[in-house]
C-alpha positions in Angstrom: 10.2 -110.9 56.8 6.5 -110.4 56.9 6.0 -112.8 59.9 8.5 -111.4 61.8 6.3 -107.5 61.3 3.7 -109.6 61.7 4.8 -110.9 64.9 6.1 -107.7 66.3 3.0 -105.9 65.6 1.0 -108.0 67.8 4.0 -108.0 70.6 3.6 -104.2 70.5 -0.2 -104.7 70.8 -0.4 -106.9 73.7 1.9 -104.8 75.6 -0.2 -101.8 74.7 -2.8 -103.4 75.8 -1.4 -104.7 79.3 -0.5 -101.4 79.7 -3.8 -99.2 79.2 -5.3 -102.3 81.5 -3.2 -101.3 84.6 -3.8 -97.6 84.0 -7.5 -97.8 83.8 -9.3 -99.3 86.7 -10.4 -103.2 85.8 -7.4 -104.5 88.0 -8.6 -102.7 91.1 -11.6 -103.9 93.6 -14.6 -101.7 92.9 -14.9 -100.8 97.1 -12.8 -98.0 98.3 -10.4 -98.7 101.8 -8.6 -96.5 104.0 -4.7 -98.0 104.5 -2.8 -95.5 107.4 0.6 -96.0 108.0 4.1 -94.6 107.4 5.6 -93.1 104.1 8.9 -95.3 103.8 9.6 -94.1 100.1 8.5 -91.2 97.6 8.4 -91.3 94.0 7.4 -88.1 92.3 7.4 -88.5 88.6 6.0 -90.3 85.5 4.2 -92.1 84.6 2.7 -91.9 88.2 4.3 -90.9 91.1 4.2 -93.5 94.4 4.1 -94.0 97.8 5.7 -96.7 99.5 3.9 -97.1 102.7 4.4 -99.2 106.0 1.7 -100.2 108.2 1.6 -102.2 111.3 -1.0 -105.0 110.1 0.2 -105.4 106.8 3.1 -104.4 105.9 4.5 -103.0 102.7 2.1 -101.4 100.4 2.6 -99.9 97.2 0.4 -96.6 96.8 -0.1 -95.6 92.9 -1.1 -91.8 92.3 -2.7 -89.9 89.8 -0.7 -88.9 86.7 2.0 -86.8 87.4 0.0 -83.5 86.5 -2.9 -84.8 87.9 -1.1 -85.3 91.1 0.7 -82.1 90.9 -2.7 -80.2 90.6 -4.0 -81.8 93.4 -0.8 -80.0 95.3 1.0 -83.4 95.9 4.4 -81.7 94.9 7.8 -82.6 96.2 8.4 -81.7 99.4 5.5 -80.9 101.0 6.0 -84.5 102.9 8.6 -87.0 103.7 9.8 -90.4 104.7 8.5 -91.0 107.8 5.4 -89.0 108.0 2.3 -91.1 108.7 0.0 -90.9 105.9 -3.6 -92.2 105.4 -4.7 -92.8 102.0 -8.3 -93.7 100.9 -8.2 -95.5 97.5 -9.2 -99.1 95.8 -6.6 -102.1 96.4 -5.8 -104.3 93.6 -8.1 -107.5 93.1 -5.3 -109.8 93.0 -5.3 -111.5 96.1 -1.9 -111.1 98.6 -0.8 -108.0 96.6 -0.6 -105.0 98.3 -0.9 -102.6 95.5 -3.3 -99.6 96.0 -4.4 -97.0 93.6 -4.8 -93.7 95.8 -7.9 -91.1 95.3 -7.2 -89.4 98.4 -4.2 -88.7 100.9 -4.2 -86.8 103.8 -0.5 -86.0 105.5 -0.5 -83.8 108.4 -4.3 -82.6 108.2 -3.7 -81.4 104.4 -5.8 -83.6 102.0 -4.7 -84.0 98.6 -7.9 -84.9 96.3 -6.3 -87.0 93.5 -9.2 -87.9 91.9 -12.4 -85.9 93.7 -14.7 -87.2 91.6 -14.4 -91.5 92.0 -14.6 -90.8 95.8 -17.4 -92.8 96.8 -20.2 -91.3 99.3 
């Protein structure tokens, strides 16, 4: 009985630790890109909403937000865009090579910017 506690407390701490790993920043590159395309899906809500956005070079990229009340702060509610609406997003892609995974620190959709995270945007 005491292996198996034993055994689930560590399975609870590597997951806890996978997790605080993709919410931080380690698994992004350190240099900031701009990805413009179109919004081809919208998902507002916890534990961050995303973008699913199309773009002509690359295809299919995954755009993670702030927090959701991070995110709402910054105005990014829903309905204020939708699918189809070209969108450019300046943020830091993933360091894993091939995946097209972004995490977002600015948007701008129809000349309104949304300023998810003001204060990483690099000069």
């Amino acid at each position: 009985m005491k292996f198996r506690f034993l055994g689930l407390v560590a399975a609870v701490g590597l997951l806890a630790s996978a997790a605080a790993a993709h919410h931080g920043w380690d698994w992004a590159e350190e240099k900031q890109t701009d990805l413009t395309g179109t919004i081809r899906e919208i998902y507002i809500g916890p534990p961050h909403p995303t973008l699913k956005v199309e773009t002509t070079a690359d295809g299919l990229w995954t755009v993670e937000l702030s927090n959701s009340a991070q995110t709402v702060r910054a105005g990014f509610v829903e309905g204020v865009t939708k699918v189809g609406d070209k969108v450019e997003v300046l943020g830091n892609r993933s360091a894993k090579s091939g995946q097209k995974l972004m995490k977002a620190v600015r948007l701008i959709i129809a000349d309104k910017t949304y300023l998810l995270y003001p204060e990483r945007i690099q000069k």
